[in-house]
N, C-alpha and C positions, 0 to 999 in steps of 0.2 A: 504494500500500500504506500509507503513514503517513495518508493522510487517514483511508483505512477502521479503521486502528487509534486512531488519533486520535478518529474518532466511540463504536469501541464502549466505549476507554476511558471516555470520555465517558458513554454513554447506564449503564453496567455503573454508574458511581459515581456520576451520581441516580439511578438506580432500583433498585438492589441495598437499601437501606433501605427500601424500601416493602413489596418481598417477601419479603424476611431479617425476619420481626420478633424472634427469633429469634437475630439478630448470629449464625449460622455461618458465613458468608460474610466478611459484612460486619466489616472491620475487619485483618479477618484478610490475612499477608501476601498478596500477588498477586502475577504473574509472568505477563508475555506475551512470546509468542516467536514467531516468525515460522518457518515453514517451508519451503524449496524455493520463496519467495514466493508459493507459494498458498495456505498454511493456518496457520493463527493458533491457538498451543496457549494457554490462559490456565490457567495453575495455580494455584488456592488452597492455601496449608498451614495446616497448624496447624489444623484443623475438629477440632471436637469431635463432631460430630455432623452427616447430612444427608438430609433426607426430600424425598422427592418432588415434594410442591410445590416445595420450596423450586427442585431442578435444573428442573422446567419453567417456575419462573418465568423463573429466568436465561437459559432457553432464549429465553422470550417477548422477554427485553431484548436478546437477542444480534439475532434477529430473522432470522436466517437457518438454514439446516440445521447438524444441528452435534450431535456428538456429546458424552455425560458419559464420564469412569470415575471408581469412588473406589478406592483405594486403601491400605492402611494404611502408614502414616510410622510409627507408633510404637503401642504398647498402648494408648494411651487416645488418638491423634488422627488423623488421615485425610490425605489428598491426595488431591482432585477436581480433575478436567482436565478443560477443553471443548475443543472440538476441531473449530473451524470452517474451512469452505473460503471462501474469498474469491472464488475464479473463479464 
């Protein structure tokens, strides 16, 4: 499990710049959590804003199935969760 979390870290923080041009993501606090050790929630907050590209790019960086939701934290910001299986 820490290898796998270890890579998407990894792969989420070069490639979130490429497809965020944008900075809703990027930059923005993060949060990964492990589940029942099969599933891996990665939380962004504080989003101002999030379009579709931008959730299948991340999708494309996570590289496995995996789901979005957003959220509202507050009137003006969000909380997007992905929401992968490891198994």
């Amino acid at each position: 499990m820490n290898e796998f979390l270890n890579d998407l870290q990894q792969r989420l923080g070069n490639g979130l710049a490429a497809i965020d041009p944008h900075h809703r993501l990027h930059g923005r606090p993060v949060s990964y959590r492990v589940i029942d050790g099969k599933t891996v929630e990665i939380t962004y907050r504080d989003v101002a804003g999030i379009a579709e590209a931008e959730v299948l790019g991340v999708k494309r960086l996570i590289g496995r199935e995996c789901f979005c939701t957003v959220s509202p934290q507050s009137a003006e910001r969000l909380i997007v969760r992905f929401v992968v299986s490891v198994t």
